[in-house]
C-alpha positions as CSV (number, residue, x, y, z in Angstrom):
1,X,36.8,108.5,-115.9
2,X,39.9,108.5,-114.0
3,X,42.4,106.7,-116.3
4,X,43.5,108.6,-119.6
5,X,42.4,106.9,-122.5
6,X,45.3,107.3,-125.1
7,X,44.2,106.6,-128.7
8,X,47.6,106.6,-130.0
9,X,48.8,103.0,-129.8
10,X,50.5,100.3,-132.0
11,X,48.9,99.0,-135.2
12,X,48.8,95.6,-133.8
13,X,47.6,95.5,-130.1
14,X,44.7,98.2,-131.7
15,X,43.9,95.3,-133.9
16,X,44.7,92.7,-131.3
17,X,42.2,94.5,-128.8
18,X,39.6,94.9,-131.4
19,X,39.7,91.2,-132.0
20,X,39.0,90.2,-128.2
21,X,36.3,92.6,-127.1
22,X,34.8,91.1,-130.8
23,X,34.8,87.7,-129.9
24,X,34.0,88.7,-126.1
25,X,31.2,90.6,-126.5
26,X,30.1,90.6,-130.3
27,X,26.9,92.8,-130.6
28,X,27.2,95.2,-127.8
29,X,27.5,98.9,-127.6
30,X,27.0,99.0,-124.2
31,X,28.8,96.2,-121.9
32,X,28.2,95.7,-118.5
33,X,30.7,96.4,-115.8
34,X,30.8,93.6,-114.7
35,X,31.4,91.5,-117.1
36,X,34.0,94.5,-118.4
37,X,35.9,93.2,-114.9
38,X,35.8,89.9,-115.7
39,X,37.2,90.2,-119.2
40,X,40.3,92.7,-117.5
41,X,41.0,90.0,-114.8
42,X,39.8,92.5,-112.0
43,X,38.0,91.0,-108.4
44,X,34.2,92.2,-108.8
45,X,34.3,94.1,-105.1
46,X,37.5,95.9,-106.5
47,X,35.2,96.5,-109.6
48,X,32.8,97.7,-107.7
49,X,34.9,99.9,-105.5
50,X,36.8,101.5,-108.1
51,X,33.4,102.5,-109.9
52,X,32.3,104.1,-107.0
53,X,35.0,105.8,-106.0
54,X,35.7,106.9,-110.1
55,X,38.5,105.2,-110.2
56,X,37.7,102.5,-112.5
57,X,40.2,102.5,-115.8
58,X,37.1,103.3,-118.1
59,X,34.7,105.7,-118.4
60,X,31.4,104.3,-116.8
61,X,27.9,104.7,-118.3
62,X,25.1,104.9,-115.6
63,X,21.8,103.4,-116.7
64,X,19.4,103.2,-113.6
65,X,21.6,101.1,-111.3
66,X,23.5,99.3,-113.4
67,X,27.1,100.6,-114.8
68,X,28.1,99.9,-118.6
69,X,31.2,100.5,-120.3
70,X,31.3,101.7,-123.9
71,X,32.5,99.4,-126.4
72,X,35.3,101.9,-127.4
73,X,36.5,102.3,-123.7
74,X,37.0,99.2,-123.7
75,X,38.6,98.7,-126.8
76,X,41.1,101.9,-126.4
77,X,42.1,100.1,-122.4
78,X,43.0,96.5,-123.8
79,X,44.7,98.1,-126.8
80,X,47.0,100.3,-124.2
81,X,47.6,97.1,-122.1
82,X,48.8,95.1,-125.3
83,X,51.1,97.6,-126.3
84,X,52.3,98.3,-122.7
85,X,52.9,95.1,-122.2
86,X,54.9,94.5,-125.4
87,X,52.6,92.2,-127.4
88,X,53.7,91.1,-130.4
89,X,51.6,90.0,-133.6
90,X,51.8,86.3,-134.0
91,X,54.9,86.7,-136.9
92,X,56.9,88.5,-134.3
93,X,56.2,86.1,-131.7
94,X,57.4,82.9,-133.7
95,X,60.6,84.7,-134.3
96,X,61.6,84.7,-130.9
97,X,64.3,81.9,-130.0
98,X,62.8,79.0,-128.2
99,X,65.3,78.3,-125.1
100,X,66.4,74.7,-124.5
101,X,64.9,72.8,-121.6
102,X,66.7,71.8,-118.8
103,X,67.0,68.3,-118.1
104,X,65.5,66.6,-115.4
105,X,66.9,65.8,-112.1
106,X,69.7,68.1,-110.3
107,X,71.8,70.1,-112.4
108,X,75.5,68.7,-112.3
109,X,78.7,70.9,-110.8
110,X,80.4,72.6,-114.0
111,X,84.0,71.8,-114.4
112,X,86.2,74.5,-112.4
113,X,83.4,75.6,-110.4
114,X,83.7,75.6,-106.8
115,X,81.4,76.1,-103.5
């Protein structure tokens, strides 16, 4: 319970997030830890580590031995990490300017250029 879970986040990476952990996990409340890692892209023993030492970035539910996230945490953490990392919906992203590609093979010496 480390990490500060902010609810106030954009519109779209709320939505965005909501549509992962959906097609992720579909029917569960309760996810396990594990698995949570392997969704966020995070090493198992790191996982593990962090859980123990409460440092995970989600609160962690303790059933016996085994460590479950809430389906909200989870939620709430990707929706932070869309927005943090500027995520657009997919209307913004197509009107981003595509650049050209460069051409293959060494690029040539510009005119007035000099080494």
């Amino acid at each position: 319970m480390a990490a500060i879970m902010t609810p106030l986040v954009n519109q779209s990476a709320q939505a965005l997030a909501e549509n992962t952990v959906a097609s992720l996990f579909p029917t569960a409340a309760l996810i396990p830890a594990p698995k949570v890692a392997a969704a966020i892209s995070l090493n198992p023993t790191v996982a593990r580590r962090q859980i123990s030492q409460g440092r995970f970035p989600m609160p962690i539910v303790k059933i016996g031995r085994l460590n479950y996230v809430p389906r909200p945490a989870l939620v709430i953490y990707l929706s932070a990490q869309f927005a943090a990392c500027g995520l657009a919906p997919e209307a913004e992203i197509r009107e981003i300017s595509q650049t050209t590609k460069r051409g293959r093979g060494r690029p040539r010496k510009e005119e007035g250029a000099t080494a």
